[in-house]
N, C-alpha and C positions, 0 to 999 in steps of 0.2 A: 596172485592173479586178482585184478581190478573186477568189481561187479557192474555191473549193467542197471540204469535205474527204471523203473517200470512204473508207467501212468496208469496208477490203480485212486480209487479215492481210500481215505483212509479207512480202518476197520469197525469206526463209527459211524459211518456214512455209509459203507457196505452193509452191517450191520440192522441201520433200519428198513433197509429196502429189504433183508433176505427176510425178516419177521416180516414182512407183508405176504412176499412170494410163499413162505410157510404156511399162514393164514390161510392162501388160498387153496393150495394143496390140500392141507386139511381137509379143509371145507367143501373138497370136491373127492376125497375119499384118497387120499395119495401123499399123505403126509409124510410117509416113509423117507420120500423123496427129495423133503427139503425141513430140515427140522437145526434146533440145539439142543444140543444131550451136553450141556454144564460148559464147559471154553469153548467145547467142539463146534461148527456150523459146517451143517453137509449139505450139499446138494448132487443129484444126479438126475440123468435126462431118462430113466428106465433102460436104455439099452448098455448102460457097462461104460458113461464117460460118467466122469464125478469128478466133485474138489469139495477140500477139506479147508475150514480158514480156523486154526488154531490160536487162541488167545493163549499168551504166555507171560502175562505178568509186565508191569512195569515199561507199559505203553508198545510192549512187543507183539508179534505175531506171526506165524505164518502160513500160507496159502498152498496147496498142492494139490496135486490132483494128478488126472490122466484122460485122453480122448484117447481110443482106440483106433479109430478112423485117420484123423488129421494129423496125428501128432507124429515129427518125425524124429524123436531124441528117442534114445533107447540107454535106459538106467538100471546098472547091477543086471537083477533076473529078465529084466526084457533082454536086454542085450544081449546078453547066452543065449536066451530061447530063440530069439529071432534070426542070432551067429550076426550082428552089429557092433559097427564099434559104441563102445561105450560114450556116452555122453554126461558127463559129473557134473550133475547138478546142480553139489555141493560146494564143485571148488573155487576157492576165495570166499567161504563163506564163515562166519563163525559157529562154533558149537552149536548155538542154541536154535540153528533153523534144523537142525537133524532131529526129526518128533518122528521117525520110522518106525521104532520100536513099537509104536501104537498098530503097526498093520502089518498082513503075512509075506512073508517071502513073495508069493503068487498075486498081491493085489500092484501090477506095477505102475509106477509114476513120473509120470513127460513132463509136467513142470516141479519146482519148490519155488518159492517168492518169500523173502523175509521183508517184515514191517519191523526199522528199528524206534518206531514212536516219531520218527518224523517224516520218512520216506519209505515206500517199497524197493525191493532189486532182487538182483537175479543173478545166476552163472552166467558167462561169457561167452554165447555161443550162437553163429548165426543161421540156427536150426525154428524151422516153425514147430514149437511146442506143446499145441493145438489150445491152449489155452483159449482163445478168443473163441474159438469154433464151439465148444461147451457153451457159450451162448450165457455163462450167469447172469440171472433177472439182477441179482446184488448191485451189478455195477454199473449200471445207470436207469436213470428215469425213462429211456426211451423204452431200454429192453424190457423192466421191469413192467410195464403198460402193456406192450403185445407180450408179454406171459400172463399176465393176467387174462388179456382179453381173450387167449388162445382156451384157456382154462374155463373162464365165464361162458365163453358162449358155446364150449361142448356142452356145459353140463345143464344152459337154457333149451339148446338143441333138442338132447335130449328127454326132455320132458316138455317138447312141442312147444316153444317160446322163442322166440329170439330176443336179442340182446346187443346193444352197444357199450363196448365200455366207454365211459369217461372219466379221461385222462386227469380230470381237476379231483375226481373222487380217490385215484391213484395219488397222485402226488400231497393229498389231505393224508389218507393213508402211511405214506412215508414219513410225513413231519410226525404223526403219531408214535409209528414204531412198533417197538413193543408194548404200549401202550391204548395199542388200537383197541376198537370198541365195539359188540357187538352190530351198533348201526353202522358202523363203517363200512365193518365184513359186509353185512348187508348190500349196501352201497356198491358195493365190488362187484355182485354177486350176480346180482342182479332178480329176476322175476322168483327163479327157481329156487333159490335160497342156498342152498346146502347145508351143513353142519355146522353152524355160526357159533353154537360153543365149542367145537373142536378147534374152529379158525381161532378163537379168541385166544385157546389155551397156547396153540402152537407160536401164537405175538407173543405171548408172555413166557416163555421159554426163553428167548434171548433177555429178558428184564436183567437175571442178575450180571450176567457178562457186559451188558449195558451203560451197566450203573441206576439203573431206574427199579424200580419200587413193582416189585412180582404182583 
């Protein structure tokens, strides 16, 4: 079975933008939410969607996840549970997009996407997988600006301030990366501050997976 190619930017460009969205999570007490724990990059929205973007060596990678809500593919244990037909998310794919093993029977998942170092793609199937609807800051500049700004200006709110973000301080942010700097965070942040050395840590988190200098 033929795969399907899917308009993702690659894992390096994803990559810099989730070390910002981390940053800011931290930074506003939610870090849990969006972090690297070593290949691994997680995100979720607190209500039970998430994706997983797995670095695997040698320009590979791959992306999975689940929305609960939108997603209309039902894989393995959803499928029983729900009494759906199964949707193989797998099939036409090679070995190395199956990283399952890392999560329980009970955690279920509506998309997998493999990066073979020059493209992403997917099963063949013409089911909405709710991917888009998880909203990842990751995969572009627009999204990643209103998660920020969604982020910033609770936590000005909060502490009787308001706040605009600006988009040129985002996109300064991105070229940085993992690299970002506490003035950045700052920058992001706006009046109220938050935890600009938790932000800093959680940008340098993704350093080694990178390639850039922790």
């Amino acid at each position: 079975m033929t795969l399907v190619s899917v308009d993702l930017p690659a894992p390096a460009e994803l990559g810099r933008r989730w070390a910002v969205a981390a940053a800011v999570q931290a930074a506003v007490g939610f870090g849990t939410h969006c972090h690297a724990a070593g290949p691994v990059w997680h995100y979720d929205d607190g209500g039970g969607n998430w994706t997983d973007l797995h670095l695997l060596g040698g320009g590979r990678a791959v992306l999975l996840g689940n929305d609960h809500e939108y997603s209309e593919t039902y894989f393995r244990g959803a499928a029983e549970y729900f009494d759906e037909e199964e949707t193989d998310l797998l099939a036409g794919a090679p070995a190395w997009w199956d990283v399952l093993a890392n999560y329980a029977d009970d955690d279920w998942v509506g998309f997998i996407y493999g990066f073979d170092g020059a493209t992403w793609s997917r099963a063949d199937h013409d089911l909405d997988d709710g991917f888009a609807s998880i909203g990842l800051p990751a995969v572009s500049d627009e999204l990643l600006i209103a998660s920020v700004d969604e982020s910033a200006t609770g936590l000005n709110t909060d502490a009787g301030l308001t706040h605009t973000t600006d988009p040129a301080a985002v996109l300064g942010a991105i070229a940085a990366g993992a690299q970002l700097t506490r003035e950045q965070a700052a920058g992001l942040l706006g009046a109220a501050g938050g935890d600009l050395d938790a932000a800093v840590a959680a940008a340098r988190a993704f350093a080694p997976s990178l390639g850039s200098p922790a």
